[in-house]
SEDREN-750195 format. One line per field, with one value per residue (C-alpha): residue number from 1; residue in one letter; chain; x, y, z. Coordinates in Angstrom, 1 decimal. Example, Ala and Ser with C-alpha at 12.3 -4.5 7.8 and 13.67 -1.06 7.14 Angstrom:
<rs>
i <- (1_2)
aa <- (A_S)
ch <- (A_A)
u <- (12.3_13.7)
v <- (-4.5_-1.1)
w <- (7.8_7.1)
</rs>
This chain:
<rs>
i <- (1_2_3_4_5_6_7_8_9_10_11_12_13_14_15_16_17_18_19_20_21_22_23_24_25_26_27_28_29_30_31_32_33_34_35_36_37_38_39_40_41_42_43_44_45_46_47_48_49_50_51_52_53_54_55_56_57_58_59_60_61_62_63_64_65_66_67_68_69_70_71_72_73_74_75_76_77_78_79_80_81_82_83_84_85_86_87_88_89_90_91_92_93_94_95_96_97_98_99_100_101_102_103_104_105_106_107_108_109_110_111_112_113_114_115_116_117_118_119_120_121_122_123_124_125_126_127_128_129_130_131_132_133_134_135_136_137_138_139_140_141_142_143_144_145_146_147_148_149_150_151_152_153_154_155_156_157_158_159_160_161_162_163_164_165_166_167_168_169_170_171_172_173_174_175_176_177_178_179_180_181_182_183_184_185_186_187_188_189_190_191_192_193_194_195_196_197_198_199_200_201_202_203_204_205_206_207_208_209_210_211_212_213_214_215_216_217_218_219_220_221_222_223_224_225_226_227_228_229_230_231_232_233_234_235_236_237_238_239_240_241_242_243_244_245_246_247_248_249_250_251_252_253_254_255_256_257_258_259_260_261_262_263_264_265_266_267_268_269)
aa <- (X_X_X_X_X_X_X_X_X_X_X_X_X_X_X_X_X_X_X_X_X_X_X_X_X_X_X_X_X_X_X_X_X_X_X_X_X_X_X_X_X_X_X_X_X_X_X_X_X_X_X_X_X_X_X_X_X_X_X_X_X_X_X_X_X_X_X_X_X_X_X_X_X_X_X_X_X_X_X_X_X_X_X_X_X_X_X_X_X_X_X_X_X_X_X_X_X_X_X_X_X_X_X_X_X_X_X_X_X_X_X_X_X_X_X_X_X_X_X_X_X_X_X_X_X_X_X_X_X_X_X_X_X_X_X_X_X_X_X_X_X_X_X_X_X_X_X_X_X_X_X_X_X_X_X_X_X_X_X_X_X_X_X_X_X_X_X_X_X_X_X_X_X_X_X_X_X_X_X_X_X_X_X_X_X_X_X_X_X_X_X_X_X_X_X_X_X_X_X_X_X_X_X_X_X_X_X_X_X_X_X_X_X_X_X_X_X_X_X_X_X_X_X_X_X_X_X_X_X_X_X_X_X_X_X_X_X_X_X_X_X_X_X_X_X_X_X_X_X_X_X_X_X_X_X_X_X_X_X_X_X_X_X_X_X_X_X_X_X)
ch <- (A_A_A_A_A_A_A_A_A_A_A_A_A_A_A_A_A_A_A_A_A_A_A_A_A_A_A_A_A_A_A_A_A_A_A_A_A_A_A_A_A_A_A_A_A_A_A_A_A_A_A_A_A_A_A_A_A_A_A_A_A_A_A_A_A_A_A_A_A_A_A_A_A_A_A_A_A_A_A_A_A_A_A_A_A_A_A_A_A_A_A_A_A_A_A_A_A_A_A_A_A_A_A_A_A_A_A_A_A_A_A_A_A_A_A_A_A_A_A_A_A_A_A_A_A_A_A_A_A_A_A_A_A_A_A_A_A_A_A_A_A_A_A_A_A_A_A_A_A_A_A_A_A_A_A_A_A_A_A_A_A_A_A_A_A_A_A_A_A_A_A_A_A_A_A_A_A_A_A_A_A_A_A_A_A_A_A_A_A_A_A_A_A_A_A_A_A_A_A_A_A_A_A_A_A_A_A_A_A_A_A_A_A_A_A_A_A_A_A_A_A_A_A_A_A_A_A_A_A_A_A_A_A_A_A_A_A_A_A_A_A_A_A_A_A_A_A_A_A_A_A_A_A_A_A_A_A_A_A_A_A_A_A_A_A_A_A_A_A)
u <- (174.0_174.5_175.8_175.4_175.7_178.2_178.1_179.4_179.6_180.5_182.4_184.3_187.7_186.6_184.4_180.7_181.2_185.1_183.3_180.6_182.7_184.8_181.5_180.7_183.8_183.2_179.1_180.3_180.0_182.8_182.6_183.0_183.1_184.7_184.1_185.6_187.3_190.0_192.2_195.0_192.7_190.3_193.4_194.0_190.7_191.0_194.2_193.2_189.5_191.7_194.5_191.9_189.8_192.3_189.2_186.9_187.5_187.7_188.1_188.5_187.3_188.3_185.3_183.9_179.9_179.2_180.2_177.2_180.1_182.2_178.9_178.0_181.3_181.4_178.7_179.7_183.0_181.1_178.8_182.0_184.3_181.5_177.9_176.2_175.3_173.3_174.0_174.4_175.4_175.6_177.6_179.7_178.7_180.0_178.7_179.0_177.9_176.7_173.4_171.8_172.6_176.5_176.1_177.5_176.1_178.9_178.8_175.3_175.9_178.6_176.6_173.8_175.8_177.6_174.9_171.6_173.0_176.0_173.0_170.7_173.0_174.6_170.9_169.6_172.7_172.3_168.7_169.2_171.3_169.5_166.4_168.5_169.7_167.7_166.7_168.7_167.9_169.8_169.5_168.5_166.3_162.0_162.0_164.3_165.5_167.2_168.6_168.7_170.2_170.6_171.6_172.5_170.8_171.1_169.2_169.4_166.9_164.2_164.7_166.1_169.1_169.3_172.8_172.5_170.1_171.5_173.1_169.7_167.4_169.7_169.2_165.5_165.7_167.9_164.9_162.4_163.8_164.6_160.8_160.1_162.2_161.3_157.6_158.6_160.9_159.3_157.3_160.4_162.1_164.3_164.3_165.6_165.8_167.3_169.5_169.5_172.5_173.2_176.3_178.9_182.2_183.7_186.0_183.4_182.9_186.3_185.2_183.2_185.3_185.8_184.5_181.2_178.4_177.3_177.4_178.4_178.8_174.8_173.8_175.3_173.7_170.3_170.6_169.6_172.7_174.6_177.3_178.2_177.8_181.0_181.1_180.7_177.3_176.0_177.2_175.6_172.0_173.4_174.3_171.4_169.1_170.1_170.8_167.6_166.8_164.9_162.9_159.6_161.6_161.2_160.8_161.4_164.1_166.1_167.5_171.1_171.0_171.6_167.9_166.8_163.3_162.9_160.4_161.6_164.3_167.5_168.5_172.5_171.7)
v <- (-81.5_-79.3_-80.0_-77.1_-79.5_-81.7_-85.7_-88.8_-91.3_-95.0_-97.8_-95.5_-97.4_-99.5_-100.5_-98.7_-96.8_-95.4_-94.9_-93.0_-90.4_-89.4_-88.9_-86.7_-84.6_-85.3_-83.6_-80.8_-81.2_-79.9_-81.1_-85.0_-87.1_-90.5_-93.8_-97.0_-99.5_-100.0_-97.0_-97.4_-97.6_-95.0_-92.8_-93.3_-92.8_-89.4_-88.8_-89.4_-87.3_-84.3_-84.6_-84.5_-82.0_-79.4_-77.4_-80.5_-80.7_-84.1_-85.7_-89.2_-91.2_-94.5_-96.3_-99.5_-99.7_-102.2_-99.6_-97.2_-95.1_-95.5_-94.4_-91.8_-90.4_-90.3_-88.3_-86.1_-85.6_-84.7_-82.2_-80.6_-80.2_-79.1_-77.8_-80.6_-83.6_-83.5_-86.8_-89.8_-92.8_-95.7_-99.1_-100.4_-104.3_-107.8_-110.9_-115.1_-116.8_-120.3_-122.5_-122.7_-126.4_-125.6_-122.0_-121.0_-118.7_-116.4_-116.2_-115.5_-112.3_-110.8_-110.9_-108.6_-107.0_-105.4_-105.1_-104.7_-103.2_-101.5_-99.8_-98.8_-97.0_-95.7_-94.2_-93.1_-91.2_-89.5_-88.5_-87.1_-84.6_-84.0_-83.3_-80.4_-78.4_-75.8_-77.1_-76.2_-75.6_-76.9_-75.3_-78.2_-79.4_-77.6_-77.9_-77.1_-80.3_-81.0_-84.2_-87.4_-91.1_-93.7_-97.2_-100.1_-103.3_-105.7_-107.7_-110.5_-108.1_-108.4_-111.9_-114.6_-117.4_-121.2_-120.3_-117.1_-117.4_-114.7_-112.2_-112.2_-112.1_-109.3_-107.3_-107.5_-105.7_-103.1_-102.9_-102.7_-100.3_-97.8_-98.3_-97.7_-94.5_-92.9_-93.2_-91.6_-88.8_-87.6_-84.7_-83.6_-82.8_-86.1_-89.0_-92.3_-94.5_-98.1_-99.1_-103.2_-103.6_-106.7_-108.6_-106.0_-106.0_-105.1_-106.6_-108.1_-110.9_-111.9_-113.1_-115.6_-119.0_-121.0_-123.9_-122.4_-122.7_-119.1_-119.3_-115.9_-117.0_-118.2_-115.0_-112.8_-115.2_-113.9_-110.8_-108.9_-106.9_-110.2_-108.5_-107.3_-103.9_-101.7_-99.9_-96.6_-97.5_-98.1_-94.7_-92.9_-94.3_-93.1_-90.0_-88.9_-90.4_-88.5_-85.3_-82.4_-83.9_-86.9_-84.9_-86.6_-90.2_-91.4_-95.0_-97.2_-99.2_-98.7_-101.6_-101.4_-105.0_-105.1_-106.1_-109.0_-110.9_-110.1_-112.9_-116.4_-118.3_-119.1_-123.2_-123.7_-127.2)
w <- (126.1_128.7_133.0_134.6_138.1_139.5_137.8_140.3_139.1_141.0_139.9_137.4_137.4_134.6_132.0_131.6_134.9_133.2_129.9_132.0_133.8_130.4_128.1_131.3_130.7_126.5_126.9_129.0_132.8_134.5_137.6_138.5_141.3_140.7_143.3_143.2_145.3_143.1_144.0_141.1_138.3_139.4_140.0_136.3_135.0_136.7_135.4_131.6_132.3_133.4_130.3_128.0_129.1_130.9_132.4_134.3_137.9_139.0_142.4_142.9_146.1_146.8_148.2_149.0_148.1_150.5_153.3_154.8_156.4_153.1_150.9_153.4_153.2_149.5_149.2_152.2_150.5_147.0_147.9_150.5_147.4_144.7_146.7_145.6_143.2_140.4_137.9_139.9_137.9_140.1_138.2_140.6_140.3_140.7_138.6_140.3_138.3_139.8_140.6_143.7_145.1_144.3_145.8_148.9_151.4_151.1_147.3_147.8_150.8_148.4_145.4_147.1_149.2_146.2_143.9_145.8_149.0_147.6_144.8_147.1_149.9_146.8_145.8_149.3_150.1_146.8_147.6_150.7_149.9_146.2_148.8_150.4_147.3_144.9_141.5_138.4_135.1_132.1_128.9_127.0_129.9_130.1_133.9_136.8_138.7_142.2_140.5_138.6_139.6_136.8_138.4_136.3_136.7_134.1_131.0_134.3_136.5_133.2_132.4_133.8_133.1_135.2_135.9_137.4_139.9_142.9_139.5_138.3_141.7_142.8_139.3_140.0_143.6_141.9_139.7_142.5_144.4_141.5_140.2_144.2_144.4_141.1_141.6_145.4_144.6_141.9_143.1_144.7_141.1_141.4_138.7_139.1_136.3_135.6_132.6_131.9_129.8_128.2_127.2_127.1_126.7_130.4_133.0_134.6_131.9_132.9_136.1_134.2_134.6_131.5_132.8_134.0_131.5_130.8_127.5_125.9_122.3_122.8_124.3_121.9_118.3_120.5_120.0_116.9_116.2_116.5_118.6_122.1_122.9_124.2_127.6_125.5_124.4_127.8_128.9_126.3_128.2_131.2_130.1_128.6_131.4_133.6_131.3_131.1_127.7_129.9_131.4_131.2_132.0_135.6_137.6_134.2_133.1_129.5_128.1_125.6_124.8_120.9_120.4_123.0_124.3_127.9_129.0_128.7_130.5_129.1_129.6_129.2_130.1)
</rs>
């Protein structure tokens, strides 16, 4: 593949958003931009990006999603550093699970404002400034493009489980508003697509309490391949999403879920 532009990718201190950033560096772009709230482990993520691939320029921004002036500053500092921003990957996330008569309200406010508000000022911080630079061609892309955002939602924003009830409701808003966006943007030479991952194996399932009743072992015997998928293969959607070779992809969703129905609600009762 071939970056000619400047990747940022949020959420990068672990799992798909980590994975993300290095098959960045792996494909070719050379210049990253790396988010996350967690400062040590993004620091490290940096740190291994830049070991392995001696000539990527990486900076890494500690920031908090869930922040306008945090967001704003991000991108502020991005586009300061490198001229602008061309791949936008946005995974920072957060999964409670929990249903709604033993849900509080503040379980409920942290859940969207990480995922559904933490997404979206992600995404309209990115647009405005891909509205203000000159397309760019890639080499393995047929048109010139001023950008492309790739923000992942989950299997939970296309169908739906009893114990998820705010996870899932705020995948489906991420879903919304990307469909909203891309349909919007478009004209302007600006994609943005959702990827619904399914059960992968990241950090976040450890947040997951044993004695809650998502049942991962009954997720993963749904799906074809039998198997959770691995951070890698999420980023390999990402990557190519938002790479020239999609092109002719805009306002639609792409779903890594090992081969899973999408319509019918999952009962763990």
């Amino acid at each position: 593949m071939h970056f000619p532009g400047v990747a940022l990718i949020t959420g990068a201190a672990s799992g798909i958003g980590m994975a993300t950033a290095k098959l960045f560096a792996k494909e070719g772009c050379r210049r990253l931009v790396l988010a996350d709230i967690q400062t040590t482990s993004l620091n490290k993520t940096r740190e291994e990006i830049q070991a392995e691939h001696k000539d990527v320029e990486v900076t890494a921004i500690p920031t908090d999603v869930t922040s306008e002036s945090s967001v704003n500053s991000l991108v502020q500092s991005a586009v300061s550093t490198f001229g602008r921003i061309d791949y936008a990957c946005n995974v920072a996330g957060t999964l409670i699970p929990g249903i709604s008569t033993e849900y509080s309200l503040g379980q409920w406010d942290k859940q969207f404002s990480v995922n559904t508000r933490g997404m979206w000022l992600c995404q309209r911080a990115e647009l405005t400034q891909m509205l203000k630079q000159e397309p760019i061609q890639s080499s393995d892309g047929r048109y010139p493009a001023r950008g492309a955002i790739a923000n992942v939602a989950s299997m939970a924003g296309l169908r739906v489980y009893d114990n998820l009830p705010a996870y899932c409701a705020s995948k489906y808003a991420i879903i919304g508003f990307t469909k909203s966006d891309g349909l919007h943007y478009a004209k302007h030479g600006i994609r943005v697509n959702a990827i619904c991952p399914g059960v992968i194996k990241t950090p976040m399932l450890g947040d997951v309490p044993e004695e809650d009743d998502t049942n991962l072992d009954e997720m993963v015997s749904e799906m074809a391949l039998k198997r959770p998928g691995q951070p890698e293969e999420v980023a390999e959607c990402l990557v190519w999403i938002t790479s020239g070779r999609a092109s002719f992809v805009t306002a639609t969703t792409l779903a890594p879920n090992g081969g899973k129905v999408t319509f019918f609600v999952v009962s763990h009762v």
